[in-house]
C-alpha positions in Angstrom: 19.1 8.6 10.3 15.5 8.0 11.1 14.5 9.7 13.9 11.3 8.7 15.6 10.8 12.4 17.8 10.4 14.2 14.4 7.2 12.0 13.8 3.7 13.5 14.8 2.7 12.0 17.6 -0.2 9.7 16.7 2.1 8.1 14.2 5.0 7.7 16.5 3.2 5.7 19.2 1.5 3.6 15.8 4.8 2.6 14.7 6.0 -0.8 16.2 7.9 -3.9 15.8 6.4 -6.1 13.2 7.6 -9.1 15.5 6.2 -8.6 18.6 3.6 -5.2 18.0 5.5 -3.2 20.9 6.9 0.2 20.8 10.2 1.6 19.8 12.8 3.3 20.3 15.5 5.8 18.7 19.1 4.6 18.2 22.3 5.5 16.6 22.1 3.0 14.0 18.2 3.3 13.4 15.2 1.2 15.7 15.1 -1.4 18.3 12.2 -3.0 20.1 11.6 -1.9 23.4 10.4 -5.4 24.5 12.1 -7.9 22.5 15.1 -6.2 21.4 15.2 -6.6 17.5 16.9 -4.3 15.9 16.0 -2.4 12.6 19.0 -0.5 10.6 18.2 3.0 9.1 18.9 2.9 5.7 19.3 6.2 3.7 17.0 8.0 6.4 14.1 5.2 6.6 14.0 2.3 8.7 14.3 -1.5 7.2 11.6 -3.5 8.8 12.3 -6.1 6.4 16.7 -6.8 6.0 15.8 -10.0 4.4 12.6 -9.7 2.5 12.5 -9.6 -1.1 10.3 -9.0 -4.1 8.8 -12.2 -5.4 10.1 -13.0 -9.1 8.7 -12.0 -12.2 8.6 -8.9 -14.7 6.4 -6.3 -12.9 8.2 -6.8 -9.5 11.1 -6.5 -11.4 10.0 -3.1 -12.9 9.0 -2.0 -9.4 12.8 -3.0 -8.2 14.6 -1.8 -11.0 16.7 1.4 -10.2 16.7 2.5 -14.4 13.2 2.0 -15.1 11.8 2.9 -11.8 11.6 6.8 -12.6 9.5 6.0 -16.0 7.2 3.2 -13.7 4.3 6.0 -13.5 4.7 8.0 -16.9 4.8 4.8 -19.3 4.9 1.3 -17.7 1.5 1.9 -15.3 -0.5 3.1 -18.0 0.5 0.3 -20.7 -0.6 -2.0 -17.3 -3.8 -0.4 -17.1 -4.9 -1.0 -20.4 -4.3 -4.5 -20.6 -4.7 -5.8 -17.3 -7.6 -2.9 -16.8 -9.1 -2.6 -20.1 -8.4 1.2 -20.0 -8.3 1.5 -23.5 -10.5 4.6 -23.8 -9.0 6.1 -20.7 -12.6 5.5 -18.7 -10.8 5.7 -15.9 -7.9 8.6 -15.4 -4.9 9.8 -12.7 -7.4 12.3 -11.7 -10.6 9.9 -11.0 -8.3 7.8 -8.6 -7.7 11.2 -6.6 -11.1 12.1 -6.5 -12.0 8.4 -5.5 -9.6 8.9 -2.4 -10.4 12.3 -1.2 -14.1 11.3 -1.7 -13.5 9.0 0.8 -11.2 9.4 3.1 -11.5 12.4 5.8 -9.2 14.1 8.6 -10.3 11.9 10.7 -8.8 8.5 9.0 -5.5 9.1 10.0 -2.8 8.1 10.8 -3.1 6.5 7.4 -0.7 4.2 5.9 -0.1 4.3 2.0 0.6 0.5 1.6 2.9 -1.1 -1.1 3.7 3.1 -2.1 5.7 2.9 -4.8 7.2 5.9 -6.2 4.5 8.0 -4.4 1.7 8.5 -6.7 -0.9 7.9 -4.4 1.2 9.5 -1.6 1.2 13.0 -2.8 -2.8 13.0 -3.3 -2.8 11.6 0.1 -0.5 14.1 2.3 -2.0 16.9 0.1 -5.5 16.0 1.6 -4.7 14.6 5.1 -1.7 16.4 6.1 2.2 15.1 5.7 2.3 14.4 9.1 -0.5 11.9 9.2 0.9 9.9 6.3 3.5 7.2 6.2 4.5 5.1 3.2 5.6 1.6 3.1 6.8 -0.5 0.1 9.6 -3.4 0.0 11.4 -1.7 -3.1 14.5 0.6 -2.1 14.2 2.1 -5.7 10.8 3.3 -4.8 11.7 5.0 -1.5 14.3 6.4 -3.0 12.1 8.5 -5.7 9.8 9.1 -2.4 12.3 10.1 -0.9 13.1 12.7 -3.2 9.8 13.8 -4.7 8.2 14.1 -0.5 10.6 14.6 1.9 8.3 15.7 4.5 6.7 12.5 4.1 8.2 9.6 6.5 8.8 6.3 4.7 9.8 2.6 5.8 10.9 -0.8 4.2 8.7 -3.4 5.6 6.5 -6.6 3.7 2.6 -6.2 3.8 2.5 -9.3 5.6 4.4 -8.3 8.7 3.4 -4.6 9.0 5.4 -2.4 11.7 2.2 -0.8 13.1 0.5 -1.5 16.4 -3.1 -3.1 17.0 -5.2 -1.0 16.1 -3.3 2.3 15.9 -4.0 3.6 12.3 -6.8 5.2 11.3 -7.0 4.2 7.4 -5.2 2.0 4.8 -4.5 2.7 1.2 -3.5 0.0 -1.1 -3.6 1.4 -4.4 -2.5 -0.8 -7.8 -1.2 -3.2 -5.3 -2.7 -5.7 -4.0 -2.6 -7.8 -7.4 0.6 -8.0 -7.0 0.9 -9.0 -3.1 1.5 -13.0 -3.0 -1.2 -13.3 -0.4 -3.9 -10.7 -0.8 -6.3 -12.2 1.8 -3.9 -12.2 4.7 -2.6 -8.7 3.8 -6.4 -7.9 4.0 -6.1 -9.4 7.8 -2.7 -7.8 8.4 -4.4 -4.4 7.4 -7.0 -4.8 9.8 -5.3 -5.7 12.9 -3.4 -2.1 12.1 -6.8 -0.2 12.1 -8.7 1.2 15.0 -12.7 0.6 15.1 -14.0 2.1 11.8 -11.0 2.8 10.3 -11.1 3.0 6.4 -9.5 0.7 4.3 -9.0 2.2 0.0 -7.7 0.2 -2.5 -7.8 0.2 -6.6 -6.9 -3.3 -8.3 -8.3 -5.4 -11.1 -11.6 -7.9 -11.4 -11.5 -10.6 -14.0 -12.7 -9.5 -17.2 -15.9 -11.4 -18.6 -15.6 -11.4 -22.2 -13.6 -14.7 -23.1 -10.8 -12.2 -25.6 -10.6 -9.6 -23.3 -9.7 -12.4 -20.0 -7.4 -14.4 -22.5 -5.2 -11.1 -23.1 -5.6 -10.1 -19.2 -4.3 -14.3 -18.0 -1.3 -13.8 -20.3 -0.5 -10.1 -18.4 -1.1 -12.2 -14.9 1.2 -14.7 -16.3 4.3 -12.8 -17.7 4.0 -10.0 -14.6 3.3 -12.3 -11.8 -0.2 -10.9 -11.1 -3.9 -11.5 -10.6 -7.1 -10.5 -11.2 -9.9 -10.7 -8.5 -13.9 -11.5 -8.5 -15.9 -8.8 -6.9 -17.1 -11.8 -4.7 -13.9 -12.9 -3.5 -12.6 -9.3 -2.5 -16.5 -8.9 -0.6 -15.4 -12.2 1.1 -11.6 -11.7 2.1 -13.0 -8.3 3.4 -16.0 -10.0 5.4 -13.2 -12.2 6.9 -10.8 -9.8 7.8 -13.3 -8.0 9.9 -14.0 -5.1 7.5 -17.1 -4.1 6.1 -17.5 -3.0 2.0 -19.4 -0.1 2.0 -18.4 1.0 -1.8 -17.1 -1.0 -4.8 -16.7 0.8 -7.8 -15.7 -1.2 -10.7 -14.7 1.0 -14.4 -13.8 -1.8 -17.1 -11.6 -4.1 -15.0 -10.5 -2.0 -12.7 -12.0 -1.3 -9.2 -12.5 1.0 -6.4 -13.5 0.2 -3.2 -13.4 1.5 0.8 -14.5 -0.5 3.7 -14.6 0.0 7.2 -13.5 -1.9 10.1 -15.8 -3.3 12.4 -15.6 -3.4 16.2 -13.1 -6.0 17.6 
């Protein structure tokens, strides 16, 4: 059972109803909201924030859902996806340059931080390692993913919720990650927004995704990758926008092929 008193404390008092934004409490079958009274059932020791939620269609979420193929996601299927949809043929960008891109830029002080859309944990482990277990939480809507989080990082806490009705308080986290994700959200500008109503005044927000290759073969191969995995591809403008809207400020974009890195911070209220 999910326990909220075996949380540190910063993260305990962040966690919070994704209806209403007010705190929680402990209960024999999981959560309930201290002010409006929904419930939330522990399921195999993590809370489900979202009962009713599911993937939207298509073949990469149904990689990310699928309880067979979900333990070779990160060993075979990612890096096939990087290629294509990244142009990573030549391995410009590697496992270890996405660490190094994170612990460049995030610090002990951007936490509690909230690994968004998870997965199996890749991102996870380089994050706990670097900030503490404690001041980690991961959230993804696949139960085939916590599970292997579950496993692999035990000391790291873990909930099912959407990333468009995050169970955090107003500005109670201290950073974001989003890592290979948000191409795959189905509305990445209001997860943007939902992200930043999570994160106090400069919070950091991280995320790696894909821009929209310029040479005509290369975006004809990448469109038919969107199209059979139920993806997208961004313009460097319109992530600098959706940012600029959702009250955070870019302060690095770093693109390698098709892929891209970037960090921004959130601006006063």
């Amino acid at each position: 059972m999910f326990d909220l008193d075996r949380l540190a404390p910063a993260l305990r008092r962040a966690l919070a109803c994704p209806a209403c934004h007010s705190a929680l409490e402990t209960t024999p079958g999981g959560l309930r909201c201290c002010r409006c009274g929904a419930g939330y059932a522990s399921h195999r020791g993590y809370p489900d924030f979202a009962p009713e939620s599911r993937m939207k269609s298509g073949l990469g979420p149904f990689y990310l859902q699928d309880p067979l193929h979900v333990p070779r996601y990160e060993g075979q299927t990612r890096a096939a996806f990087l290629d294509i949809m990244g142009g990573n043929w030549d391995r410009l960008l590697t496992p270890e340059d996405e660490d190094r891109y994170l612990v460049r830029h995030l610090d002990r002080t951007d936490v509690p931080l909230l690994d968004l859309a998870c997965g199996a944990g890749r991102w996870t482990r380089t994050l706990a390692e670097h900030l503490g277990s404690d001041q980690v939480i991961g959230l993804d809507l696949s139960p085939a993913m916590l599970d292997v989080i579950g496993t692999g990082l035990p000391e790291v806490a873990v909930v099912r919720a959407g990333a468009l009705q995050l169970p955090f308080a107003d500005r109670s986290l201290g950073g974001v990650n989003c890592s290979n994700a948000l191409q795959l959200l189905p509305d990445p500008r209001a997860v943007l927004h939902e992200a930043s109503r999570c994160m106090r005044r400069n919070g950091v927000f991280t995320a790696f995704t894909f821009v929209r290759a310029g040479r005509p073969a290369r975006r004809y191969f990448q469109q038919r990758h969107e199209e059979t995995f139920n993806v997208r591809a961004f313009s460097p403008g319109e992530l600098a926008a959706w940012l600029d809207s959702a009250g955070l400020t870019l302060t690095d974009l770093t693109t390698v092929a098709d892929m891209v890195l970037l960090t921004a911070r959130r601006r006063p209220a």
